[in-house]
DOMAR-802515 format. One record per residue (C-alpha): x, y, z; residue number from 1; residue in three letters. Coordinates in nm, 2 decimals, padded with zeros to 4 digits. Layout:
BEGIN
REC      u      v      w   i  aa
REC      X      Y      Z NUM ALA
...
***
This chain:
BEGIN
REC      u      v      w   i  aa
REC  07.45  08.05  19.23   1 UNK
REC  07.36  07.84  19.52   2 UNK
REC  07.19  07.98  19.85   3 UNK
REC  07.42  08.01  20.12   4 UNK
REC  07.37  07.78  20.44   5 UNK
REC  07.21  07.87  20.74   6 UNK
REC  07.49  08.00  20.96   7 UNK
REC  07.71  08.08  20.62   8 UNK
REC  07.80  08.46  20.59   9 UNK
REC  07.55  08.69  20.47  10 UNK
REC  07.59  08.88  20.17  11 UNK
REC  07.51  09.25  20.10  12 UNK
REC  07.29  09.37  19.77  13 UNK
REC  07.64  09.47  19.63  14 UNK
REC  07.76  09.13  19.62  15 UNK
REC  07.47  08.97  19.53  16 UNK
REC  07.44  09.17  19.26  17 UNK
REC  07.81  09.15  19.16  18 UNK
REC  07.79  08.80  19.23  19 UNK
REC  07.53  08.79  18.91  20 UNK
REC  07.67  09.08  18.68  21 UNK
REC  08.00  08.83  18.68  22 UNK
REC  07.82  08.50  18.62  23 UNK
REC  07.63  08.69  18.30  24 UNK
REC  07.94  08.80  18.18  25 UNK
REC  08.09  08.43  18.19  26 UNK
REC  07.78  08.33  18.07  27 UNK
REC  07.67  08.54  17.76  28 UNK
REC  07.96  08.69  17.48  29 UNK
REC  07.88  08.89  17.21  30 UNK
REC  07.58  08.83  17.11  31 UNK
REC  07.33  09.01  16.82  32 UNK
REC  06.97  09.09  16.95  33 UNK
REC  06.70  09.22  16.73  34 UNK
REC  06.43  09.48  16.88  35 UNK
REC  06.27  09.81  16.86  36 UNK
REC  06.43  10.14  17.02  37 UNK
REC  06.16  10.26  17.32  38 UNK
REC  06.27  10.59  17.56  39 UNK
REC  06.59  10.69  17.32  40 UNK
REC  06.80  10.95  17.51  41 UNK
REC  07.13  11.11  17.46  42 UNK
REC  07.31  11.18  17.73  43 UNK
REC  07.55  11.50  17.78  44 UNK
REC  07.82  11.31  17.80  45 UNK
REC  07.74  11.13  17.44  46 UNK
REC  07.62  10.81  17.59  47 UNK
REC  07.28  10.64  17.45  48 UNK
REC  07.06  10.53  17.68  49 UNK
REC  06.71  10.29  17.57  50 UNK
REC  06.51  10.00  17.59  51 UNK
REC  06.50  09.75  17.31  52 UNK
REC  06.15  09.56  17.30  53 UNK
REC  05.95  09.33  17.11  54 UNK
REC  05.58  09.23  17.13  55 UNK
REC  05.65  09.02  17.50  56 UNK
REC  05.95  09.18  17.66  57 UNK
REC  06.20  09.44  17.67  58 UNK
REC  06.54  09.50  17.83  59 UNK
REC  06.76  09.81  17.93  60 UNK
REC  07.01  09.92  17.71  61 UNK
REC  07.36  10.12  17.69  62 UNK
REC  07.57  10.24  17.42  63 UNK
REC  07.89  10.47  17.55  64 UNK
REC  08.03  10.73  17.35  65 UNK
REC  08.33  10.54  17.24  66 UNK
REC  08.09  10.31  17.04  67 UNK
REC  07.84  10.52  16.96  68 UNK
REC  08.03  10.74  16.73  69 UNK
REC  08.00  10.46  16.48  70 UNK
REC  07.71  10.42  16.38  71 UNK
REC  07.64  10.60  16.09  72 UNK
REC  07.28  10.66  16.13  73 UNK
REC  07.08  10.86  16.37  74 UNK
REC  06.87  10.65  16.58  75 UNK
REC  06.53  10.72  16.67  76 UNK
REC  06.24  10.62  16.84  77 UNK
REC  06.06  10.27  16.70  78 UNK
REC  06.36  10.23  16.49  79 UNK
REC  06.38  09.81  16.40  80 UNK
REC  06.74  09.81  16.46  81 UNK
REC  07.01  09.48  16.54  82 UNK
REC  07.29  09.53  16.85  83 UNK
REC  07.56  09.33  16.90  84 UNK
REC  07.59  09.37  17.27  85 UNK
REC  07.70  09.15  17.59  86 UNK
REC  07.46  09.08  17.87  87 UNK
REC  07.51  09.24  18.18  88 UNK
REC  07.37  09.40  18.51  89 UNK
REC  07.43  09.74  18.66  90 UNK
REC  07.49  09.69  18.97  91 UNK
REC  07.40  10.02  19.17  92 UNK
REC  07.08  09.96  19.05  93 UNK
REC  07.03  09.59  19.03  94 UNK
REC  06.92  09.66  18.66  95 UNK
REC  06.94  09.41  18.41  96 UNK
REC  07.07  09.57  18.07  97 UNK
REC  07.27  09.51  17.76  98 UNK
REC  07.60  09.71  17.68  99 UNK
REC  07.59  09.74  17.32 100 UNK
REC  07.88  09.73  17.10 101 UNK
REC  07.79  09.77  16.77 102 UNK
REC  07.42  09.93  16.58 103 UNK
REC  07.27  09.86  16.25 104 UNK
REC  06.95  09.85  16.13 105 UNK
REC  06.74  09.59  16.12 106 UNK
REC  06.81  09.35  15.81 107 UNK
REC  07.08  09.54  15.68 108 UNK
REC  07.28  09.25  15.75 109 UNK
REC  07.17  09.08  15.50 110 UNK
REC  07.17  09.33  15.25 111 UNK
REC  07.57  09.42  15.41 112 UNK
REC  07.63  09.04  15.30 113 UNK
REC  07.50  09.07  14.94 114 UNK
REC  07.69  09.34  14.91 115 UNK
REC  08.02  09.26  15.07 116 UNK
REC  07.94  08.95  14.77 117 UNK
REC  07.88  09.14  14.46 118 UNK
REC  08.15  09.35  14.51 119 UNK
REC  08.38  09.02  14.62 120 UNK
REC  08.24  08.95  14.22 121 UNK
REC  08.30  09.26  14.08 122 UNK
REC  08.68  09.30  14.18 123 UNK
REC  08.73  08.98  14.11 124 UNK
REC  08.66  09.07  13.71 125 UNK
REC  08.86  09.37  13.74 126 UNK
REC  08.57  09.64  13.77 127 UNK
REC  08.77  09.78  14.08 128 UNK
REC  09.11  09.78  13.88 129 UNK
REC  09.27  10.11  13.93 130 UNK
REC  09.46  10.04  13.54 131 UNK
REC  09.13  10.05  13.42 132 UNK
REC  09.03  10.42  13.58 133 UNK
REC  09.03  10.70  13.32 134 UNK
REC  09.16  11.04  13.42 135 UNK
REC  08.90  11.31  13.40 136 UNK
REC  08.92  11.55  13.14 137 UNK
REC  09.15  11.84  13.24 138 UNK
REC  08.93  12.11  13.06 139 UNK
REC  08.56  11.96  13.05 140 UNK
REC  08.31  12.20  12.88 141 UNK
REC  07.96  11.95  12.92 142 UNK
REC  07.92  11.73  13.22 143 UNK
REC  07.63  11.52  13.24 144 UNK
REC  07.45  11.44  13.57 145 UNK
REC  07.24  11.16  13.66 146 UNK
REC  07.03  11.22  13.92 147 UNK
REC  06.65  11.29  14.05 148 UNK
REC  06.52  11.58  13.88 149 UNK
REC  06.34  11.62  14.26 150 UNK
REC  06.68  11.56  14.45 151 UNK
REC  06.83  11.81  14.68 152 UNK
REC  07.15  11.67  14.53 153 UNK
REC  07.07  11.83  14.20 154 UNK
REC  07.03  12.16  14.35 155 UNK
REC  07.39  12.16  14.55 156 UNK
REC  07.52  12.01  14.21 157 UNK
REC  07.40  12.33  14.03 158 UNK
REC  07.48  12.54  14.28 159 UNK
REC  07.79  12.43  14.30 160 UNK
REC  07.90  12.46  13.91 161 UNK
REC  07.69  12.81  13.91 162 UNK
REC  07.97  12.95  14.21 163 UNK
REC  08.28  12.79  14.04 164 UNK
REC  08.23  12.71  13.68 165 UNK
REC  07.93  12.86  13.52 166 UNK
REC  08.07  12.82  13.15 167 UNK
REC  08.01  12.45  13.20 168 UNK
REC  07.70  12.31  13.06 169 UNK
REC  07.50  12.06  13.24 170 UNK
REC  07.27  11.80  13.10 171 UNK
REC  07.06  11.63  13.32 172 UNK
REC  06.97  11.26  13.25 173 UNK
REC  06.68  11.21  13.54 174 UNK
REC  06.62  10.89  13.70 175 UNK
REC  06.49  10.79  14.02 176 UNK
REC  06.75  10.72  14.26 177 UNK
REC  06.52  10.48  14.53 178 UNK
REC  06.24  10.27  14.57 179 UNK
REC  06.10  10.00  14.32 180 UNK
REC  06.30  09.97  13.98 181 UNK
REC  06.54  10.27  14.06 182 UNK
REC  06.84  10.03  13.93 183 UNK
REC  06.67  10.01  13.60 184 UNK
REC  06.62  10.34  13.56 185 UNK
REC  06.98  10.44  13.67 186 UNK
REC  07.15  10.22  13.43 187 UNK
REC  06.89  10.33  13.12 188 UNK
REC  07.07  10.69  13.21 189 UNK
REC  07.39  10.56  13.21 190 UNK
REC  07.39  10.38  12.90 191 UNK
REC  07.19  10.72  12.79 192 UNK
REC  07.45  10.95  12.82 193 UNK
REC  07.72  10.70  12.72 194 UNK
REC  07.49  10.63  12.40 195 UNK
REC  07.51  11.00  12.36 196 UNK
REC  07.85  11.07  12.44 197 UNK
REC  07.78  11.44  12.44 198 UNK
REC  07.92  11.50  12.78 199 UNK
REC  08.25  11.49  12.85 200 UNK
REC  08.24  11.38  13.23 201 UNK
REC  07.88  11.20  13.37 202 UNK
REC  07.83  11.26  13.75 203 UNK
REC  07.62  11.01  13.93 204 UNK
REC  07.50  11.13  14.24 205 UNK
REC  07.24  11.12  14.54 206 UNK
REC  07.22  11.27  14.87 207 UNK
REC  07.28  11.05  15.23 208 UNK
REC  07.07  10.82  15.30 209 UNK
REC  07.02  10.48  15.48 210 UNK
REC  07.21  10.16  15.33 211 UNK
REC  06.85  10.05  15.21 212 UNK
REC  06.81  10.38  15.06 213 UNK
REC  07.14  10.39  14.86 214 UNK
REC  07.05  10.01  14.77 215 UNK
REC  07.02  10.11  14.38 216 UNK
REC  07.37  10.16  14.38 217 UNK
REC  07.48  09.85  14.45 218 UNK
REC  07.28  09.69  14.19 219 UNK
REC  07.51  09.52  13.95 220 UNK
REC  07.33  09.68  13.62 221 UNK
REC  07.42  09.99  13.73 222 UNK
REC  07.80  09.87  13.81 223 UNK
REC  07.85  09.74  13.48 224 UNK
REC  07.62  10.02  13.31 225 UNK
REC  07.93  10.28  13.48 226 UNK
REC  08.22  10.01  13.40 227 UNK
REC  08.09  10.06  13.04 228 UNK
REC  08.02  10.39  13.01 229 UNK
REC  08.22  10.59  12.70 230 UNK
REC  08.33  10.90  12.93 231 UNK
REC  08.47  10.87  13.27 232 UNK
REC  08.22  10.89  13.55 233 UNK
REC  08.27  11.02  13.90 234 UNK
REC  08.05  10.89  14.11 235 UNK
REC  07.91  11.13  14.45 236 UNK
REC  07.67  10.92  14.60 237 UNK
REC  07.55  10.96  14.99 238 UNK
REC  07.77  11.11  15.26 239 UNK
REC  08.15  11.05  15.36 240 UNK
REC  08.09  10.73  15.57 241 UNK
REC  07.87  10.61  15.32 242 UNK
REC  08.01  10.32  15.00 243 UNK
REC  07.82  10.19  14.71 244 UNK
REC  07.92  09.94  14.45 245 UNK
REC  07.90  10.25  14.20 246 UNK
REC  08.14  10.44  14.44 247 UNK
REC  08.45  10.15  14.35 248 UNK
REC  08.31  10.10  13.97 249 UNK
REC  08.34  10.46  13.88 250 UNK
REC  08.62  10.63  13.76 251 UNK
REC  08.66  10.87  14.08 252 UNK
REC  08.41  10.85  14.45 253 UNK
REC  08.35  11.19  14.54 254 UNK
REC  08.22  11.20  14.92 255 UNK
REC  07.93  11.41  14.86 256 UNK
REC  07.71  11.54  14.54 257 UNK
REC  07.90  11.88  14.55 258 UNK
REC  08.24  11.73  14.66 259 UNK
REC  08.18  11.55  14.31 260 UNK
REC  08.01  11.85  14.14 261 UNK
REC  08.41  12.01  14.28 262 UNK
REC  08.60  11.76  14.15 263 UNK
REC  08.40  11.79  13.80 264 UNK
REC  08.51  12.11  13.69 265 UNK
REC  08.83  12.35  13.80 266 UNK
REC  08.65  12.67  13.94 267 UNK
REC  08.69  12.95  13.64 268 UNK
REC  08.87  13.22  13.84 269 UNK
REC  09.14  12.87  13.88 270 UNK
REC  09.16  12.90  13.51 271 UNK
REC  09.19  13.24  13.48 272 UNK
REC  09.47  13.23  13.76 273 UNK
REC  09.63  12.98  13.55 274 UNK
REC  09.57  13.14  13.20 275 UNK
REC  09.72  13.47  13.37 276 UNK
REC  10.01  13.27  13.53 277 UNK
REC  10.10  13.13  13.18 278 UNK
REC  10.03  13.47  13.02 279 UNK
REC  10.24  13.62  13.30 280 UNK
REC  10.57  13.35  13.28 281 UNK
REC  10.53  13.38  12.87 282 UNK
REC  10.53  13.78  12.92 283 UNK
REC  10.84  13.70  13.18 284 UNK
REC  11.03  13.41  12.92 285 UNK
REC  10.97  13.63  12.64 286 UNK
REC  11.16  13.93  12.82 287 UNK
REC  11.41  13.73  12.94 288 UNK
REC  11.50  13.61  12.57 289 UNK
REC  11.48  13.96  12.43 290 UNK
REC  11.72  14.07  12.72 291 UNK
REC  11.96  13.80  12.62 292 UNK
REC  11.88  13.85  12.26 293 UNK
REC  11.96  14.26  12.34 294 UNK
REC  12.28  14.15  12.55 295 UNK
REC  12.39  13.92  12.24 296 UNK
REC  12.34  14.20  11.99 297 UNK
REC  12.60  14.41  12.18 298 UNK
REC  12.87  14.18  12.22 299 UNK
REC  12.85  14.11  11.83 300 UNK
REC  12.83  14.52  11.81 301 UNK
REC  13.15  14.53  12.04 302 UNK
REC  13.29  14.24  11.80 303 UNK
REC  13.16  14.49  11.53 304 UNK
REC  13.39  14.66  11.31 305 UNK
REC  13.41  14.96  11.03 306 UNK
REC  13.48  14.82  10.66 307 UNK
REC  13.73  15.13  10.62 308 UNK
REC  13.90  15.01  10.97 309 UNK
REC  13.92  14.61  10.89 310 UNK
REC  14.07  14.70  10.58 311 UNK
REC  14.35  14.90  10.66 312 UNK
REC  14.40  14.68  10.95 313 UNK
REC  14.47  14.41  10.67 314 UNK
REC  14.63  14.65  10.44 315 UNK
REC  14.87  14.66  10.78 316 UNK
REC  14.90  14.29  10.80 317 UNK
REC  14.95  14.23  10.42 318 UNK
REC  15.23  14.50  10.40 319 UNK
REC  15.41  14.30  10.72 320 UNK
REC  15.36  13.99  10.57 321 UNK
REC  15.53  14.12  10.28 322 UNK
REC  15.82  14.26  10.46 323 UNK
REC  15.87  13.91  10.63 324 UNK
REC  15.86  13.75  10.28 325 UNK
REC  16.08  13.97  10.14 326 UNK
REC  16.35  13.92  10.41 327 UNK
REC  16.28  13.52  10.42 328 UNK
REC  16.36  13.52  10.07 329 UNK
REC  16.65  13.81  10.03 330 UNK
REC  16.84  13.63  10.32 331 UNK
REC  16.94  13.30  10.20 332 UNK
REC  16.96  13.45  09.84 333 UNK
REC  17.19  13.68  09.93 334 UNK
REC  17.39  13.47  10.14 335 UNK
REC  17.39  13.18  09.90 336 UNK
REC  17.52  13.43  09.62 337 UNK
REC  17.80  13.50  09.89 338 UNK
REC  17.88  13.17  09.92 339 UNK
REC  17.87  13.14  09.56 340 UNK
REC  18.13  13.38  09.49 341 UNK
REC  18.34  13.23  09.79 342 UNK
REC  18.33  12.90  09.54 343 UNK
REC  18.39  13.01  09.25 344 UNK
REC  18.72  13.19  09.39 345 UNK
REC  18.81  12.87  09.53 346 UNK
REC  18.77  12.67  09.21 347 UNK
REC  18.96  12.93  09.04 348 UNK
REC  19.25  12.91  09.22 349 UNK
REC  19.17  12.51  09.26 350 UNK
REC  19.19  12.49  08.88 351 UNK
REC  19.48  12.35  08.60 352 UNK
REC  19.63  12.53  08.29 353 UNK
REC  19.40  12.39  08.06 354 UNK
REC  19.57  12.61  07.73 355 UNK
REC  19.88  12.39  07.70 356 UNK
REC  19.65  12.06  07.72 357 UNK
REC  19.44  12.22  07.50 358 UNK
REC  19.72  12.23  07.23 359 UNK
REC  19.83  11.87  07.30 360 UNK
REC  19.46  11.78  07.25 361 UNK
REC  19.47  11.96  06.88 362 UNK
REC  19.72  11.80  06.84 363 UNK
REC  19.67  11.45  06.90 364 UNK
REC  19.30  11.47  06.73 365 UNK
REC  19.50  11.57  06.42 366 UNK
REC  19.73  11.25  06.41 367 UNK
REC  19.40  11.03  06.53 368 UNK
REC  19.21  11.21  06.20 369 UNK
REC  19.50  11.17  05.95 370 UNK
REC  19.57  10.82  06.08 371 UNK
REC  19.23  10.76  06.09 372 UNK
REC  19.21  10.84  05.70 373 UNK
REC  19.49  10.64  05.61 374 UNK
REC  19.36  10.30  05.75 375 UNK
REC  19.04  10.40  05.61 376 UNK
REC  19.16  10.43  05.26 377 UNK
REC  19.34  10.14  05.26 378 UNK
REC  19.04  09.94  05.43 379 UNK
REC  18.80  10.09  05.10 380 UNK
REC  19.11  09.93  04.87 381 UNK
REC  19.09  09.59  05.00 382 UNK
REC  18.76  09.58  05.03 383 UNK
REC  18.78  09.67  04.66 384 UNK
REC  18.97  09.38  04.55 385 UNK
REC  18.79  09.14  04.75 386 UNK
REC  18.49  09.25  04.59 387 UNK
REC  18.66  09.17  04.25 388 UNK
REC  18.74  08.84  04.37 389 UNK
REC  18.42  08.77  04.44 390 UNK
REC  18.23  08.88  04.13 391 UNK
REC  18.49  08.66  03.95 392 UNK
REC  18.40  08.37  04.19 393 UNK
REC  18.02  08.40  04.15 394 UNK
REC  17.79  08.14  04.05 395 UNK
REC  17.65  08.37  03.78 396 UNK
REC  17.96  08.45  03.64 397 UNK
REC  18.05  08.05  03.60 398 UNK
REC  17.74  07.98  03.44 399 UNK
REC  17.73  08.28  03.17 400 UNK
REC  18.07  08.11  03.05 401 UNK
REC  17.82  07.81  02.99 402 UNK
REC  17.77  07.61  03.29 403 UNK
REC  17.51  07.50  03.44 404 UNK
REC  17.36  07.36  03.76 405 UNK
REC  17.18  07.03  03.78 406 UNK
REC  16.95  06.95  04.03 407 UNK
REC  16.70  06.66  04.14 408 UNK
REC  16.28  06.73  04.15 409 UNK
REC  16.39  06.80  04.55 410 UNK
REC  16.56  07.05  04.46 411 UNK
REC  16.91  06.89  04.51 412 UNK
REC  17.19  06.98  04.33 413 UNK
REC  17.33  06.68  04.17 414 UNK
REC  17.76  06.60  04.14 415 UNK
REC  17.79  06.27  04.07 416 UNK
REC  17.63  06.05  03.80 417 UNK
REC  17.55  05.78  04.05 418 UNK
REC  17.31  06.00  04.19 419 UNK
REC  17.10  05.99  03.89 420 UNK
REC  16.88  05.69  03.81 421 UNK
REC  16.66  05.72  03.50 422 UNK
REC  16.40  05.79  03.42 423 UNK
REC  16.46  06.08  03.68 424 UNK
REC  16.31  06.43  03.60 425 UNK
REC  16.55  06.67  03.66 426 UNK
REC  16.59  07.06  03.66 427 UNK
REC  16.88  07.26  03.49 428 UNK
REC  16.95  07.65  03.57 429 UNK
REC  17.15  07.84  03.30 430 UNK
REC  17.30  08.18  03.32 431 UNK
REC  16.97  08.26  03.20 432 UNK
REC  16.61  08.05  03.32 433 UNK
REC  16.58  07.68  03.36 434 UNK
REC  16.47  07.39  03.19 435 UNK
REC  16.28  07.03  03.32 436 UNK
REC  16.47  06.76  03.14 437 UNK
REC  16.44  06.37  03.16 438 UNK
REC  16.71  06.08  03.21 439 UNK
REC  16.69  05.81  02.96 440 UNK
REC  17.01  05.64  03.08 441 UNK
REC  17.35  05.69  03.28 442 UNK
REC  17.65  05.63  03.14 443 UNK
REC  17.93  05.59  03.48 444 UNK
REC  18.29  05.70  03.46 445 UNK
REC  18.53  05.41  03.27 446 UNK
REC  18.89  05.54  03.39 447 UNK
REC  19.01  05.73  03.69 448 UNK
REC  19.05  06.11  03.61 449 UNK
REC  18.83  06.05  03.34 450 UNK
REC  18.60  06.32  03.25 451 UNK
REC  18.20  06.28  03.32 452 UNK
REC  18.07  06.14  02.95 453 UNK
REC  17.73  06.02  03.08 454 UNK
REC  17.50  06.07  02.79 455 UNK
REC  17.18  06.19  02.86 456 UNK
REC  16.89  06.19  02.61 457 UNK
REC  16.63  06.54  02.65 458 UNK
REC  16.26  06.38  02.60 459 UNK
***
């Protein structure tokens, strides 16, 4: 800011100085500063007032209440701590000071970035995979706890299952849970109990605690050691605010050791609500099926009858029945005999005098028979003479008065002597056998009318 001119106005102290708080706030943004706290004080009204120093200097600082509330550790005095703050001056005062934004803890920003990187790593492989979460046992009778035999988590843990669910047994697998080679020891307990797998839930748990002193459980061993383990794992690690690696890996984050040490087990008098509940609705189902059993068994009683009383009752039913039959069936019968009768009159009085054609009938089957015997007789006397005639005209008879029958070696009876032509075997049948007989020669007919004189030599 320039001086102002001689014979320029004059300005007050309040301008002056609101002259300068403006110009450092065009001047300076958000910027982190690294010191030690010097003359902490809380203020009623929740604002922090102190001076951050180092070995050369120190400035004024102030954190309101509407920032201060999130920080999630207490502050004290000669604390190495980081602000992220803008540059200012109040000007009542002319004081130059810092309004500070945002508190951490001196190099937990680098520790904030190696974590925000391993767990970048770990989701990326699907550590963080809510498919891969196992449900916790709905009855679990031995929970394992890894912890510091020395922690004041282990005692709220105990306490905790002692008040709500002392039939659970506990097995402790101690470890250290800060400092030097804590992360080794952690993940030898894990891979203990999961070695083991005589627990059927593992708690792994510590008390609050700065980031650097939940460090251990961001270590990546111990991630993978509860990404591996054989039971499901809650893990109850710090306070609310706080988050660990281990917190995301495990199966279920509890907020505190006995929030987790809750979670674990169902208090017993829960169970025995819920065993008397069940006992209670199966007491309740079973009544209500023996009630409708009961009701069931009456209507069947109502539907009940005696023996004695069915049976006459179908003694009554069979006798009806028969009554109807006997009417279904006498009915027609009686009217079709009726109509019958009513017929029969009819064709009576319908009918001819059958005695008078009677007589012609004799009459006419006596001439038909007497006829009938004459024609036969003289049919049996023809056909006696034309049997005569015929046994006087058979070939047997002509040859027993000494002819005979010549025939060829065919078989071929033989009239004429030109069917002969020696030497010819031929075959003559007598009234009585045959003979085979040879041809020497053939002597033909000499005069018309003349008798057959061909002379035949037997060989």
């Amino acid at each position: 800011m320039m001086a102002p001119d001689v014979g320029s106005d004059i300005l007050t102290v309040s301008q002056l100085n609101q002259a300068v708080a403006r110009m450092l706030e065009r001047n300076f943004g958000l910027t982190w500063i690294a010191g030690e706290i010097s003359n902490f004080t809380r203020a009623a009204s929740g604002h922090w007032y102190f001076t951050l120093k180092d070995a050369n200097a120190q400035v004024r600082a102030v954190m309101f209440r509407g920032r201060s509330q999130y920080v999630d550790f207490n502050p004290r005095e000669g604390d190495k701590i980081e602000v992220r703050t803008t540059v200012g001056l109040y000007a009542p005062r002319g004081d130059f000071q810092l309004n500070v934004e945002a508190m951490r803890k001196a190099g937990v920003g680098n520790l904030y970035e190696a974590f925000l990187r391993l767990k970048a790593t770990l989701a990326a492989e699907g550590l963080f995979d809510p498919v891969r979460k196992r449900a916790l046992p709905a009855f679990a009778r031995t929970i394992g706890i890894v912890t510091s035999p020395q922690a004041a988590a282990l005692r709220d843990v105990i306490t905790a299952f002692r008040r709500r669910a002392p039939h659970v047994q506990l097995i402790l697998y101690p470890t250290l849970v800060q400092g030097d080679g804590a992360a080794e020891r952690i993940t030898q307990a894990i891979d203990t109990a999961s070695r083991r797998a005589e627990c059927d839930l593992l708690l792994v748990c510590r008390g609050g605690g700065s980031l650097e002193d939940l460090w251990s459980f961001n270590d990546e061993k111990v991630a993978r050691a509860i990404a591996g383990c054989s039971m499901p794992v809650i893990s109850g690690v710090g306070h609310e605010t706080d988050f660990t690696i281990a917190d995301f890996v495990a199966d279920l984050r509890a907020p505190t050791p006995t929030a987790a040490a809750e979670l674990a087990a169902t208090p017993t008098r829960d169970w025995l609500a819920s065993i008397a509940q069940h006992a209670q609705d199966l007491s309740d189902a079973l009544r209500r099926q023996f009630d409708d059993h009961t009701q069931k068994l009456d209507w069947y009683a109502n539907r009940l009858q005696s023996p004695a009383v069915a049976i006459r009752q179908q003694r009554l039913r069979i006798e009806t029945l028969q009554l109807r039959l006997r009417h279904a069936t006498q009915s027609p019968l009686t009217s079709t005999r009726f109509g019958l009768e009513q017929l029969h009159r009819r064709l009576q009085h319908a009918l001819p005098d059958t005695d008078a054609r009677r007589t012609q009938l004799q009459a006419k089957s006596l001439q038909l028979a007497n006829l009938f015997g004459t024609q036969f007789t003289a049919g049996r006397h023809r056909h006696s003479a034309l049997q005569a005639q015929l046994e006087l005209l058979a070939p047997q008879r002509t040859l027993e008065r000494g002819y005979a029958i010549l025939q060829d070696g065919d078989g071929k009876v033989l009239h004429d002597t030109g069917e002969l032509a020696p030497p010819q075997q031929l075959i003559i049948t007598l009234a009585k056998g045959s003979a085979r007989v040879g041809i020497d020669a053939v002597q033909p007919l000499t005069g018309a009318g003349a008798t057959s004189a061909g002379e035949a030599r037997k060989r």
